[in-house]
VOGU-3710 file (C-alpha; in Angstrom, 3 decimals, decimal comma):
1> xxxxxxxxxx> 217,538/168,616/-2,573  220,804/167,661/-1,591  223,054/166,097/-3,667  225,643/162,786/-3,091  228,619/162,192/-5,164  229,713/158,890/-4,768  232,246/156,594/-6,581  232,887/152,267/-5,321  235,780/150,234/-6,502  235,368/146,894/-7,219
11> xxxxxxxxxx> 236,937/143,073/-7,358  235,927/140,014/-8,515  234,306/137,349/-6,678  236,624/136,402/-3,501  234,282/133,456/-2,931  236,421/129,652/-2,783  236,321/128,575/-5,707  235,713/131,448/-7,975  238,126/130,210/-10,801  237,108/126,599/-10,401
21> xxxxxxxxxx> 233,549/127,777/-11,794  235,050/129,821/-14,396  237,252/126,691/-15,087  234,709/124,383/-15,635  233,018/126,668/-18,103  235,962/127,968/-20,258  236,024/126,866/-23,585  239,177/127,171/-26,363  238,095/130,473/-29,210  235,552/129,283/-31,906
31> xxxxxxxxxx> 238,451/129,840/-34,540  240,745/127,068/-33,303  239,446/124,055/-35,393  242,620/121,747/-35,839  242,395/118,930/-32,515  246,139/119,879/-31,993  245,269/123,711/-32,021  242,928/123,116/-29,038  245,364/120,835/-26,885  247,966/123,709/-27,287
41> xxxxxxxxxx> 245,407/125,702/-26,252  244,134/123,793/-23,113  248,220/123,168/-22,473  249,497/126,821/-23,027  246,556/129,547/-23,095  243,629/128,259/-20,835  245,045/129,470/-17,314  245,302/132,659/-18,860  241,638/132,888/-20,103  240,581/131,845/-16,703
51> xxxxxxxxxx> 242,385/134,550/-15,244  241,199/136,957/-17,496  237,379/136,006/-17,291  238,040/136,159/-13,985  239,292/139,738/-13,360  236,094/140,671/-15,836  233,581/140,255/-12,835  235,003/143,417/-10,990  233,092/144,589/-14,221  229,685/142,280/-13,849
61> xxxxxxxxxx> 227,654/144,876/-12,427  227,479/142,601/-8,990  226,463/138,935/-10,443  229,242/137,657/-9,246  232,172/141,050/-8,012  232,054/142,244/-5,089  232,610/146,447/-3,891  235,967/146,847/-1,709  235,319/150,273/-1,562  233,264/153,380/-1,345
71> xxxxxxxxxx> 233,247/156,998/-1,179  230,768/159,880/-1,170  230,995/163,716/-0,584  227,794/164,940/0,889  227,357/168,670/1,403  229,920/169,700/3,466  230,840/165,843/4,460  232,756/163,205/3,325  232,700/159,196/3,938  235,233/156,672/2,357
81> xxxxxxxxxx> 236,366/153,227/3,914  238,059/150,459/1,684  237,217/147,453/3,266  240,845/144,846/3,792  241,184/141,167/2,396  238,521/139,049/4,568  236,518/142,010/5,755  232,918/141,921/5,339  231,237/143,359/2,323  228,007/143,550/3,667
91> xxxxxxxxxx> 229,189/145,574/6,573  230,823/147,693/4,414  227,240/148,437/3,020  225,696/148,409/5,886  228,176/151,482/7,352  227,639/153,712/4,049  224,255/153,376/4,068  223,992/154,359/8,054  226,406/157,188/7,115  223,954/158,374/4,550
101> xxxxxxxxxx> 220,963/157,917/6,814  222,977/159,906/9,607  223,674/162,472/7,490  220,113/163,580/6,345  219,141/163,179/10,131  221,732/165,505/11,348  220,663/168,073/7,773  216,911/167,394/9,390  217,678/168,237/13,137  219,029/171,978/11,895
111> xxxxxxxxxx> 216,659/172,140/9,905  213,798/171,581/12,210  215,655/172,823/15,314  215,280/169,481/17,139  217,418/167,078/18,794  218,979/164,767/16,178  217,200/161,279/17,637  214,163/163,154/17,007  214,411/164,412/13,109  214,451/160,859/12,436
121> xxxxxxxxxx> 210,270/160,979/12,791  210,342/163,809/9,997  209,752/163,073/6,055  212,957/163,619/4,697  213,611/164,090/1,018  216,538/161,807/-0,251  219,483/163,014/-1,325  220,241/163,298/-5,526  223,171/161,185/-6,637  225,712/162,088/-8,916
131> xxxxxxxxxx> 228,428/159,517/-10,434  230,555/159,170/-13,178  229,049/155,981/-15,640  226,493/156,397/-12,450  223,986/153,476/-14,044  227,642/150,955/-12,764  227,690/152,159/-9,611  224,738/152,967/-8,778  223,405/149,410/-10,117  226,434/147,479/-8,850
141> xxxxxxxxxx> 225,579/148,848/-4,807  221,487/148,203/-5,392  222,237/144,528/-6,708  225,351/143,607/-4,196  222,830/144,820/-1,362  220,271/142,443/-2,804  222,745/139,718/-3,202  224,062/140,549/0,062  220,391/140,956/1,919  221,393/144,587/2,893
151> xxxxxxxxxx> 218,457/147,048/2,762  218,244/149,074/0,356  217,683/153,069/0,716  215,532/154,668/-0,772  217,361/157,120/-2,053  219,326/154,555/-4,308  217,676/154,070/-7,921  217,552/150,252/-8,958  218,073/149,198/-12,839  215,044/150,349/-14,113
161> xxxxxxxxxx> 215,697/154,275/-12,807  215,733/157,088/-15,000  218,938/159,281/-15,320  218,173/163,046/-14,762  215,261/162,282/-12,632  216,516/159,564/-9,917  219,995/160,454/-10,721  222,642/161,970/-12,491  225,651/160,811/-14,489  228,852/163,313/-15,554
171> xxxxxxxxxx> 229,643/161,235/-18,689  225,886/161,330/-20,307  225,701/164,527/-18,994  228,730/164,974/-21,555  228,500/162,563/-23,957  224,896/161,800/-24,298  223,593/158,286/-23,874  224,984/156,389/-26,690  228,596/157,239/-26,163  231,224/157,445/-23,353
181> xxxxxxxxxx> 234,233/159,505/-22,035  236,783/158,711/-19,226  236,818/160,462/-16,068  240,537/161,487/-16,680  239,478/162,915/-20,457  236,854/165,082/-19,118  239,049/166,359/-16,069  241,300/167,869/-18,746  238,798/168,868/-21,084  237,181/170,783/-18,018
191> xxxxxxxxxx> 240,334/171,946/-16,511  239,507/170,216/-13,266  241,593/168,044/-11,281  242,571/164,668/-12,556  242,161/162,051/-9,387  244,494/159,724/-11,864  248,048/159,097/-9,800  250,080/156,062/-9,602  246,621/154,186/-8,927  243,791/153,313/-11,860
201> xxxxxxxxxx> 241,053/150,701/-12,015  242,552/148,227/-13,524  245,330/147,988/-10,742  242,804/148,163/-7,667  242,272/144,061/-7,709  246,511/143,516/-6,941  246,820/146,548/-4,764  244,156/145,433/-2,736  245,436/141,949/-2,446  248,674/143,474/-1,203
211> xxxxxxxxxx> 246,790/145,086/1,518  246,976/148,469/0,233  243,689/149,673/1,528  244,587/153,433/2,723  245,541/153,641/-0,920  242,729/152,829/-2,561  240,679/154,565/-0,369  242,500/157,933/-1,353  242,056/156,965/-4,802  238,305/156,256/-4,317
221> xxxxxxxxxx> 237,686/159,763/-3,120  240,068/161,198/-5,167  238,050/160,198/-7,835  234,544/161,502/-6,168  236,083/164,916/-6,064  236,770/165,058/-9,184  233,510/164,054/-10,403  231,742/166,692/-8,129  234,099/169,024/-9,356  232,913/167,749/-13,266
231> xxxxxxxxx> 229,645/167,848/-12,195  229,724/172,058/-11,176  231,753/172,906/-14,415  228,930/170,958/-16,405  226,417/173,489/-14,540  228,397/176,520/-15,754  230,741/176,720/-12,410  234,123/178,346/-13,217  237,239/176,450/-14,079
//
């Protein structure tokens, strides 16, 4: 079985309008009781909580962000493309998936000794992924493809998937499945690599609005490296 390691970067909803909706929903924290506590609020705080509910959907799981980028190591191959301000997200599916499907063609063809239009014809086992907090990515590519009427692979698990038998994620493979480490933490616990540079999640969003899509892209595999390379010292492979 061969295995994927894959890693997407997300963004809230770029659909007009986005904040309007959030807007219209907002409403001033329970504990503000006083009629002049709320007006202050609405006056001085209420752009802010938009703003901030509004980053939050990069975090949704797909309701309502969207995936900017992705990134996958595949045997001996890699695949990463960051898609720019304006660019089509459903394309950007659309090529991963084809990269995936072209891959286990071309892994058929030598296998089989055939021509690699023909190998398509041939069961072909999917590949294993691997991800760090892989129930997020994992989940946030199956429902954006929904969302998005992209098909769906089979070799990527929906929701109701079982880790260690559809797939596998580095941080329960750590931590268990009631608790969580960082990416970063478990690099230096492990002695491997940290992907962390000048570049972390929570800056992808005004990077990418400032066109900076060759960096996030670096980032994105960056961090796929390092979770392969988590992912082989968690299976006893040396430091």
């Amino acid at each position: 079985m061969t295995q994927i390691t894959l890693d997407i970067e997300t963004v809230p909803s770029q659909m007009p309008g986005a904040r309007d909706q959030i807007r219209a929903s907002i409403k001033p924290p329970g504990t503000l009781k006083k009629a002049e506590s709320i007006a202050a609020w609405w006056m001085n705080d209420s752009e802010s909580a938009v703003e901030e509910a509004f980053r939050k959907q990069s975090l949704d799981g797909g309701l309502h962000g969207e995936i900017i980028s992705i990134a996958a190591l595949y045997a001996d191959r890699h695949w990463v493309s960051c898609r720019a301000v304006g660019e089509s997200e459903s394309e950007l599916l659309h090529a991963f998936f084809n990269a995936v499907e072209n891959w286990q063609r071309e892994d058929a063809a030598a296998l089989l000794g055939t021509r690699h239009d023909d190998a398509g014809a041939w069961p072909q086992d999917p590949p294993h992924p691997v991800a760090h907090n892989a129930p997020f990515d994992l989940g946030f590519l199956w429902r954006r493809a929904r969302v998005l009427g992209v098909p769906v692979p089979t070799w990527l698990p929906g929701p109701l998937c079982r880790e260690g038998r559809d797939f596998t994620d580095t941080m329960t493979l750590w931590a268990g499945r009631c608790n969580r480490v960082g990416l970063a933490a478990l690099c230096r616990a492990l002695s491997v690599p940290t992907s962390k540079g000048d570049l972390d999640g929570s800056q992808v969003l005004d990077a990418w609005l400032r066109g900076e899509t060759e960096r996030i892209a670096k980032y994105n595999l960056a961090d796929v490296v390092a979770t392969r390379d988590v992912w082989q010292r968690l299976q006893g492979g040396a430091a």
